[in-house]
N, C-alpha and C positions, 0 to 999 in steps of 0.2 A: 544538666538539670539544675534549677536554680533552686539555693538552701532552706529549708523550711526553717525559718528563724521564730521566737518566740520571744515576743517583747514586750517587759513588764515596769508600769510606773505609773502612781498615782496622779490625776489632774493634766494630764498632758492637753496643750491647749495651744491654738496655733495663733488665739486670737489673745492671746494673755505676752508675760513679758517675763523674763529672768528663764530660770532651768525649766520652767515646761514647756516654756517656747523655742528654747534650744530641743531637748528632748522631741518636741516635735516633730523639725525640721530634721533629725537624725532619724526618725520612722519615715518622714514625707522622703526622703531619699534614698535610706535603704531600700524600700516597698517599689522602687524601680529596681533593683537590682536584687531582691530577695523577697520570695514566699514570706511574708509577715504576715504576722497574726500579734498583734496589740490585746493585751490586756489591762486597761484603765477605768479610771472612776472618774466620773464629770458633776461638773458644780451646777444647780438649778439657773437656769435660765442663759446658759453658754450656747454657743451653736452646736448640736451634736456631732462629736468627732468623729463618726464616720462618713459625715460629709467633709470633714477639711479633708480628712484621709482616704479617697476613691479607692487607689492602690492597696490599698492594704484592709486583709478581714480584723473586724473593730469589736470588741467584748466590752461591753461599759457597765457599771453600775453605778446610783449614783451618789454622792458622798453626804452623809446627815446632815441637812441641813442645820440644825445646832451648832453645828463645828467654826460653821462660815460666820457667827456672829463674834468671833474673838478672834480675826484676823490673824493676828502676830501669834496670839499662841497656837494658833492652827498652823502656821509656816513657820514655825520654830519645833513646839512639840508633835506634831500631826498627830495627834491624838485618835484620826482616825485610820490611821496604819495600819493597826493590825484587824479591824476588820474587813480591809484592802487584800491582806495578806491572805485573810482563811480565805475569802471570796476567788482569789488567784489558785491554791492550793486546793479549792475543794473543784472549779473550772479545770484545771490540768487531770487531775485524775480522773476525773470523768469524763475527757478526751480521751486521755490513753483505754482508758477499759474500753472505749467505745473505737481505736482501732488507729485513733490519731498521732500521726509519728510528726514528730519536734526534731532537727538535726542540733539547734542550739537553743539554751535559753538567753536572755540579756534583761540583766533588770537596770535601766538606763537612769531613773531617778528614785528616790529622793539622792542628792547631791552629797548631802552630810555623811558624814563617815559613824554617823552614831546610832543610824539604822540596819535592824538585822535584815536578811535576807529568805524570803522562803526558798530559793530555788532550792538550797541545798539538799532539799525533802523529799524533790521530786525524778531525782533518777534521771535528770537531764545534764549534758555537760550545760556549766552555765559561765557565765559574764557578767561583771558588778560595775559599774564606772558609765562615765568617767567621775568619778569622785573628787570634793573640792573640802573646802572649810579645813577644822582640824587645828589653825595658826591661834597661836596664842596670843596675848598683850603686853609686846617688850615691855620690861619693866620699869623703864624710864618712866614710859606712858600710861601704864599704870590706874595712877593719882589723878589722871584728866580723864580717863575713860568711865563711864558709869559700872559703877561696881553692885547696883542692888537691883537692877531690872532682873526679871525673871528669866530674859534671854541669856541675859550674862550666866548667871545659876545654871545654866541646862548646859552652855558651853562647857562651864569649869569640869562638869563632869565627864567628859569625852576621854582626857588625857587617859582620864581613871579608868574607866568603863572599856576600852580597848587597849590596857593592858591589864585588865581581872574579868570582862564579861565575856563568860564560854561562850555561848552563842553568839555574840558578836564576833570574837574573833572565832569561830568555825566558819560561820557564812564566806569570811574573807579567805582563810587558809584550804578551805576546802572547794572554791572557786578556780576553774582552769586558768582564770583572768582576771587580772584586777587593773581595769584603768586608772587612771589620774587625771584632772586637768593640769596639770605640773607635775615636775619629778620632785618635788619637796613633798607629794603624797607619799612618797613610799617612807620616807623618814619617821612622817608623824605617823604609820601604820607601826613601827618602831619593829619591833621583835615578834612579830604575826610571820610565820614564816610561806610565804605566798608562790605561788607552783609558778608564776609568770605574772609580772607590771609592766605596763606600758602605760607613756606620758601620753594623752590624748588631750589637746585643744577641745573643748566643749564648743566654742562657737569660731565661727570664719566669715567670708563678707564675699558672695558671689560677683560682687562686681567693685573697682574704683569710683572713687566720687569724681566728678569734675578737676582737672589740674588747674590749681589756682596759683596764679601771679604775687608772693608775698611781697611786703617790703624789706628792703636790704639798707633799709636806715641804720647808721651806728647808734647806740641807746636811745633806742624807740622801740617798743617790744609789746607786744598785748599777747597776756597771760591768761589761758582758759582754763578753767576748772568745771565738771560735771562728774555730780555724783548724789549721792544723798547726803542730808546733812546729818552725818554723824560722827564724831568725834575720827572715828580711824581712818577717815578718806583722804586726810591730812589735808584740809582746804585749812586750819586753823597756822600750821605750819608756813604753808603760804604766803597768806596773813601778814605772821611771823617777819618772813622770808622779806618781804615787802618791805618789810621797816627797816630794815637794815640797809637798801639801796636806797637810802636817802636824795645821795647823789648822781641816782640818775630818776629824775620827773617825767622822763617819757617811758617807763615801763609802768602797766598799766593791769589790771587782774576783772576780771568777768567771772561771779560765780552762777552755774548753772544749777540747780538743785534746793527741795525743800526738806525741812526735818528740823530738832531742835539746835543743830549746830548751827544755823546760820545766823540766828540770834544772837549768840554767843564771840562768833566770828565779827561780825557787824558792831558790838560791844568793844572790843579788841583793837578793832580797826581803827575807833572813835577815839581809846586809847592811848593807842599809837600816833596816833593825829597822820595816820595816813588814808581817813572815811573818802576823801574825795578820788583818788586814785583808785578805788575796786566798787563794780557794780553787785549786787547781790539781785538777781533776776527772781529768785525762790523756786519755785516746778516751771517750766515753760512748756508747752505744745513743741513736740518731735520735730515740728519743721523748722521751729524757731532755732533749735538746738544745731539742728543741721547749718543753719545759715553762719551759727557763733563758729564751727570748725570753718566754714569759708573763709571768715572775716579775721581767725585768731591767728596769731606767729606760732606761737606754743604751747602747748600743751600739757599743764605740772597734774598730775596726779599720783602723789607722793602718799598714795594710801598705803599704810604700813600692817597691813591685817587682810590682805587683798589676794582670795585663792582662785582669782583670776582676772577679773578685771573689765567688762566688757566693752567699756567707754574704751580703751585703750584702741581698738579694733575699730571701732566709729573715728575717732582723731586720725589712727596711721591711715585710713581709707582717704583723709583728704589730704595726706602727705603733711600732718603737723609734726616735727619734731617732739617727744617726748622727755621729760623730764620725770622720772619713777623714783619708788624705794625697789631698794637690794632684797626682794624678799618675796616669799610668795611666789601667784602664778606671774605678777609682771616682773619678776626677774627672770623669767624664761622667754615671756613676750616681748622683751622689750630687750634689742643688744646694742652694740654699740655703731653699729649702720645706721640706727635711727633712735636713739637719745642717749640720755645722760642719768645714768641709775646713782642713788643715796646710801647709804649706807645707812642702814637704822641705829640710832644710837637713843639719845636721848634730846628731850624737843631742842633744850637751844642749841644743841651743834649740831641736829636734824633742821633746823631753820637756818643755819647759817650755812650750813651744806648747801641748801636749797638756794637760797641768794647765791653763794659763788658758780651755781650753776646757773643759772639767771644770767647773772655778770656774763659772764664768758659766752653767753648766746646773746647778750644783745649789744657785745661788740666786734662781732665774730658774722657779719650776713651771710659770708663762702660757707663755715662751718654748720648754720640753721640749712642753705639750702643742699647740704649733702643729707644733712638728715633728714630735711623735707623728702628728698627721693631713698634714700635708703627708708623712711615710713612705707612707703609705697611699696617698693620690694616686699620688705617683708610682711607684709598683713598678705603680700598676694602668695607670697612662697607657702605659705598655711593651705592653700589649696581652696576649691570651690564646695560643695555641699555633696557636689555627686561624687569629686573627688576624696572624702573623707569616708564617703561611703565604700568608696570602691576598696580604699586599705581597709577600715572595719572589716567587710569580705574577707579580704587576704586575711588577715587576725582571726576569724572564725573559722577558715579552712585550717591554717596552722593550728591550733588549740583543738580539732577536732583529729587532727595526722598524730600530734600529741599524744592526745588521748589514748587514737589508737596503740598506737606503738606501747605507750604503757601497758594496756590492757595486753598486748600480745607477750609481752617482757613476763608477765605476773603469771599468766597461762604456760609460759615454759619452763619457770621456777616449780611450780609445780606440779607439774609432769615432771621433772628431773628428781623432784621429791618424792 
């Protein structure tokens, strides 16, 4: 008999992009493999999710539109969480009186570690994850990262708030399960003492891209970077990075991404007197982006604030060697089969790191094409969508055998009493 699962998370959306479209694809999979019942909020004029989701029974309401006109502080603050949360809480209970049995709960998003959770309320075993964010701003870096946006402000207080907010840390201590998308979650969950973590990859890649023919030229090397432009994806590093390989004119940088770093970077570049050596593309169309991993050698994305990483899984899929920081989720994504990880320190000897890794892959073609295929290996060793599903399973049955056995443990204490 397959598990009645019970799966809870704001906006999930298969036609959107970041954690509700990961989210998605982890309902579009389980719901092959498990009784789901989704309970979500959908944004005016989306395709309604219980057509992307056939397989799985759909509970939607739909989220104030007010909220959607302040974009950033609605994906930063989501101000309308908690009346997501009563709307979940007051649905479950009125299942149950009405005869509905749940075997698990799973609340799959929000991502941030600085939301509480309702399940804990409802007398279900439950699951929180996989959970990202939480990384702080080396302090090197500091002084170049924006200090008075309002995002920044809601970050700062996370550290705080999950080592003094009770309800915050109950949701987490009192969860059968707490995923991560990295093991560096369980660190910044700090002294929240948690019944069981497990590191979960939040996204994977059902298939390889095309095997392409790179060049095995000695210093000649095209450098990709995609990401958004803002200060921690370390495109600025890069940059950096570039100016220091003076002496070699055939390595080359393509930036993919729009936001205000790229202005900044472009400034920098002009600087540097190295503007004719890197493209700045600004947003490109998905295809176009696709084409830049065919056409790149390697792949730096030295974001040093980075609780996972997705572009990273796009590049290893066409077999680009990687060039990372030491930190975060790409210090678990990324080993040494297939790049060359930074150690974060401070920007000029995080850009001179970055150049001597440069150097040594672009005179090195044996050593780019091991990592070209060790790329490959590993994005595929991550498993496909149904495979991720299929351990999520195993993790629910285990936390529910758990369960039991404690409950049986606590029933013969006593009775012996």
């Amino acid at each position: 008999m397959k598990l009645k699962v019970l799966l809870v998370g704001p906006n999930i959306d298969g036609t959107d992009v970041g954690e509700v479209y990961s989210a998605f694809k982890w309902v579009e999979a389980l719901a092959e493999q498990a009784d789901v019942t989704l309970l979500s909020s959908e944004r005016h004029g989306r395709t309604p999710l219980a057509e992307q989701l056939p397989n799985a029974e759909v509970v939607t309401w739909p989220e104030p539109a007010i909220f959607s006109r302040f974009e950033r502080l609605n994906a930063m603050a989501k101000p309308a969480l908690p009346i997501f949360f009563s709307q979940v809480g007051s649905w479950v209970r009125k299942a149950k009186a009405q005869g509905r049995r749940f075997d698990i709960a799973h609340q799959i998003v929000p991502q941030a570690m600085r939301y509480a959770t309702p399940l804990r309320h409802l007398d279900i075993p439950y699951v929180v994850g996989p959970l990202g964010g939480g990384l702080t701003t080396p302090e090197g870096f500091q002084r170049e990262v924006s200090s008075g946006a309002l995002v920044t402000r809601l970050r700062a207080l996370d550290k705080f708030r999950l080592a003094h907010d009770p309800w915050l840390r109950a949701g987490y201590s009192e969860a059968d399960l707490v995923l991560g998308v990295a093991p560096y979650v369980k660190d910044v969950l700090g002294d929240i003492p948690l019944k069981r973590f497990e590191p979960v990859l939040e996204r994977c890649n059902d298939d390889l891209a095309p095997n392409v023919e790179r060049s095995s030229d000695i210093g000649r090397l095209k450098l990709l970077h995609v990401g958004r432009g803002v200060r921690t994806k370390g495109l600025r590093d890069v940059v950096r990075a570039l100016a220091l390989l003076a002496d070699l004119p055939g390595v080359t940088l393509t930036s993919a991404g729009g936001g205000p770093e790229i202005d900044i970077c472009r400034q920098e570049a002009e600087q540097l007197g190295i503007a004719e050596k890197i493209s700045f593309l600004g947003a490109i169309p998905r295809h176009q982006v696709e084409n830049l991993y065919a056409e790149s050698d390697v792949f730096t994305f030295p974001s040093f604030r980075e609780p996972m990483g997705g572009v990273l899984f796009e590049a290893m899929r066409w077999g680009l060697p990687v060039i990372a920081a030491r930190r975060g989720g790409p210090d678990w994504i990324v080993d040494d089969t297939c790049g060359l990880k930074i150690d974060v320190s401070e920007p000029k000897t995080f850009a001179r790191d970055i150049a001597d890794a440069v150097r040594r892959l672009s005179g090195d073609p044996g050593l780019r094409a091991e990592l070209s295929a060790g790329a490959r290996r590993r994005v595929t060793s991550f498993g496909t969508w149904p495979d991720k599903a299929a351990r999520m399973i195993e993790l629910y049955k285990e936390v529910l055998l758990e369960d039991s056995a404690a409950a049986a443990d606590t029933t013969a204490v006593r009775k012996a009493g």
